[in-house]
N, C-alpha and C positions, 0 to 999 in steps of 0.2 A: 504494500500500500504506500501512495505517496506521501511525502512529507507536506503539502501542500494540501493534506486535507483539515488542518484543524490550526492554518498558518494564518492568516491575515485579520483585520482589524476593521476594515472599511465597513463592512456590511454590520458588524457590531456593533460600531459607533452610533450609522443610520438608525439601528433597530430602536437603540438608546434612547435617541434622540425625541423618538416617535412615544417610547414611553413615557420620556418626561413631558414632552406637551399634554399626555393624555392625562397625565398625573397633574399638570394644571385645572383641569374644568372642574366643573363645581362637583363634589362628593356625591349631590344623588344621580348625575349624571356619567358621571365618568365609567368606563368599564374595566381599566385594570387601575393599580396605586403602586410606582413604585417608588419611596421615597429616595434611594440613591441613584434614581439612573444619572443624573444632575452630573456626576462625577466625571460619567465617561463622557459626555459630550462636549465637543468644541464649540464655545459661543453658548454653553448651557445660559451665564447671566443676564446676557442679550433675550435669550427665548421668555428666560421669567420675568424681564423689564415688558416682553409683548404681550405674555399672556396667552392664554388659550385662542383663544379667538381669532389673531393675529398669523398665530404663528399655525395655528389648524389653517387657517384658509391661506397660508402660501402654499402648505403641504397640496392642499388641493386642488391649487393652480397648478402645479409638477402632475399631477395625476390624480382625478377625481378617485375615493374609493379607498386611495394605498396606505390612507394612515388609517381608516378601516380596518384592512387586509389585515397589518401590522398588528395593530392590537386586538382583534379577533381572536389571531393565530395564537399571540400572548396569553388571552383568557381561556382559550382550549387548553391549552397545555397546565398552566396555573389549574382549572377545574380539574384535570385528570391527574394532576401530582397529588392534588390534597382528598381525591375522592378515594385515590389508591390508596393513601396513608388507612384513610378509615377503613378500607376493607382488607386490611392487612400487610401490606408492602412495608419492608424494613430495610430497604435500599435503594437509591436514588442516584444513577448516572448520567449524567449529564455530559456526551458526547461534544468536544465542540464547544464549549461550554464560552467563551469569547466573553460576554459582560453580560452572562446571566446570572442575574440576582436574587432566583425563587429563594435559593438557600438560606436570603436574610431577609425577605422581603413578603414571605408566606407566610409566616408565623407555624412553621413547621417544626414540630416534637422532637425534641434533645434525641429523642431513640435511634429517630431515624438516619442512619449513615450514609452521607451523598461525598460522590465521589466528581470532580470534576475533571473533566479531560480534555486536554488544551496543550498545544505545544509552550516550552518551558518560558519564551518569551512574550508570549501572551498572557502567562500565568501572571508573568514579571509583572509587565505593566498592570493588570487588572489590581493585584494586589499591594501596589503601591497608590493605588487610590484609590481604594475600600479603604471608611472610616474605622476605625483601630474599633468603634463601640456599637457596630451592628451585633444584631441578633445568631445568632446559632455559629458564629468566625469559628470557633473552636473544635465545630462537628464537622467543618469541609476538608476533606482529603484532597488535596490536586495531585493530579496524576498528571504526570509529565510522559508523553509517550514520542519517540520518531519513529515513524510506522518503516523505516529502513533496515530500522536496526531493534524492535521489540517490539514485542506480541501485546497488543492489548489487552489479551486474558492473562498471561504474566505478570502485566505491568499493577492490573488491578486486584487481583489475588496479593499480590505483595505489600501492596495498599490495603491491604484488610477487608478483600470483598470476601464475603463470603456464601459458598455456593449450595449450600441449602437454605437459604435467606430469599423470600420475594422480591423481586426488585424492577424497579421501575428501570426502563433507559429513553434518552428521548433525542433526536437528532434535528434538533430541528434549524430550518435554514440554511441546511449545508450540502442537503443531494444535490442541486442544480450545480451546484461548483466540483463537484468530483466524478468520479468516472463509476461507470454502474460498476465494475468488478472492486472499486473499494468499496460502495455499500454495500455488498454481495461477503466482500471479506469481513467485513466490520457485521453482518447481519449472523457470518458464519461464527465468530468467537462468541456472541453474544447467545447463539445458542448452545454451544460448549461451556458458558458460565451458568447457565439456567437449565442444564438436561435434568435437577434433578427437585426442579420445584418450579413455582407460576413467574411469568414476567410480563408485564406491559411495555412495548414496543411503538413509541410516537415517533413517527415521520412527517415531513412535509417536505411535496414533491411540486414542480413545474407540470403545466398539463403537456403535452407534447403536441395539442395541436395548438400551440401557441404557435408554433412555427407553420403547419399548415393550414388551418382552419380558426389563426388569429380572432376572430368575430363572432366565434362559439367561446371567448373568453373572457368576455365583458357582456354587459346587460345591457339589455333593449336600448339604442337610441343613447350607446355612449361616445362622446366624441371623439370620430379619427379613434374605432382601437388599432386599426393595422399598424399606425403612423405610432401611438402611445406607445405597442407592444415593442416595436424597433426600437422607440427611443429608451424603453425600459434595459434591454437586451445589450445596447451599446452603451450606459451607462455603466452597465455592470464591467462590461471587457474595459472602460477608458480608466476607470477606478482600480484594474490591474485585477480583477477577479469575476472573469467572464464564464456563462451557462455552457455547460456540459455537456451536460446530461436532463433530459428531457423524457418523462414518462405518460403513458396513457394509463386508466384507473385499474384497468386491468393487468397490465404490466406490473404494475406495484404490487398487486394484491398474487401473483402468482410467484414474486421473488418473496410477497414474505412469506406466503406458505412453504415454499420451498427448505425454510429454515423453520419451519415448526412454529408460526403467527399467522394466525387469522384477521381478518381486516371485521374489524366489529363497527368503525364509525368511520367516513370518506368524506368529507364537507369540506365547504368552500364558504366566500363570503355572503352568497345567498343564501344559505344554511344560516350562517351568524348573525346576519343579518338582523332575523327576527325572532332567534335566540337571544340577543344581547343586546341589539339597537332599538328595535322594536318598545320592548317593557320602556328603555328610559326616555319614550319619546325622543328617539335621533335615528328613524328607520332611514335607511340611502333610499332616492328612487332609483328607477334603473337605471340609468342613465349614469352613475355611480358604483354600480356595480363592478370590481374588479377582483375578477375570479380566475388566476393566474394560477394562484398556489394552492394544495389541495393540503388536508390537514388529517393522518390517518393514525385512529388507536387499532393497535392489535393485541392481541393476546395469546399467550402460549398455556395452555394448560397441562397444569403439576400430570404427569405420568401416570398412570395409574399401577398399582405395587399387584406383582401375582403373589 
């Protein structure tokens, strides 16, 4: 596996960025809260001098939907860590892990052992500005891995995974930028750490007809998506971390079975839409819809003993 899969910073910082505005609007409004993203962002004090309002509707003018998308994808994952907690999961990996902050930002239980994996300079910087007095700092393991030169089932056993332990893993953000045989290898250890109890398995993938059938990617009456989807796509390569890899829903769901995960939930931002927007009065119409990235839980079920 390449060393470029769990290497760079841009798309983290974006993500960041996208949290903290969201973390600006008003409390009964807002869908996700995270009070440090603040940290990683360049220009964070500028965004809180604009305010929500401001700094959402430039987001919107770059592309209607994608701070949407963005924080969608963030409440999926957030519901599915803490739902997992409550129905028994005693492990939390975090693939990729760039300037994810559930670990202090969830309000997640001392018990629970989360492992983060991220190359060793990414670690670097992430944890030279994490505030020294967040919540659970002392339960994160970082796992420093170069997929060159070590197995990330060695690297996390060594780290104190332990493999009759439930555990959650989650990758998200990161398929479009690597090549299918690294999430194929990365899907394969993760079933050799989990053959011998349950794991939950979050992905988020590119649909693949973003490239042929662009206009099946956005909702009714969104402007220019062929022209958005380019300018999305070249955005990503000019930022030095351009798409891949490109899947369709079936493709996905037949690699994770292939590793012992069944695809239990597949949604996009029409899905979330009126999951999450909806209740707090901020439904998108269609025209807003940007349904790019597809957001999937699977699950592997514990073995059964003869």
């Amino acid at each position: 596996m390449s060393d470029s899969i769990f290497r760079k910073d841009g798309t983290a910082q974006g993500v960041a960025k996208q949290r903290l505005i969201e973390s600006l609007a008003k409390p009964d409004k807002r869908i996700v809260y995270d009070p440090y993203a603040y940290k990683f962002v360049f220009g964070a004090s500028i965004i809180k001098l604009m305010g929500y309002k401001l700094s959402h509707w430039i987001t919107k003018k770059f592309a209607p939907g994608f701070h949407e998308h963005l924080i969608s994808r963030t409440r999926f994952i957030d519901d599915l860590v803490k739902n997992g907690v409550t129905q028994g999961m005693e492990q939390y990996v975090i693939l990729g892990a760039g300037y994810d902050l559930r670990a202090h930002s969830l309000n997640l239980p001392n018990t629970l052992s989360i492992f983060e994996v991220d190359q060793k300079e990414v670690q670097k910087r992430k944890r030279a500005k994490l505030p020294s007095n967040v919540p659970n700092l002392e339960n994160v393991k970082y796992v420093s891995v170069n997929f060159n030169h070590q197995s990330l089932k060695q690297e996390l056993l060594e780290a104190g995974f332990d493999e009759n332990k439930p555990a959650i893993f989650t990758l998200e953000g990161v398929s479009q930028y690597i090549s299918k045989e690294a999430v194929k290898s990365t899907l394969k250890e993760v079933k050799e750490l989990t053959k011998n109890t349950k794991a939950i398995f979050y992905i988020s993938y590119v649909n693949s007809l973003l490239k042929t059938e662009p206009t099946a990617c956005f909702g009714k009456s969104y402007p220019n998506p062929k022209k958005k989807a380019k300018t999305v796509m070249n955005l990503a390569a000019k930022v030095g971390e351009p798409w891949v890899s490109l899947y369709s829903p079936e493709e996905i769901k037949n690699i994770l079975s292939q590793y012992g995960f069944q695809v239990k939930e597949d949604k996009t931002l029409a899905d979330f839409n009126s999951e999450y927007f909806a209740p707090v009065n901020r439904k998108l119409p269609d025209n807003e819809i940007f349904n790019l990235e597809h957001s999937v839980r699977a699950e592997k079920i514990k073995p059964k003993k003869n």
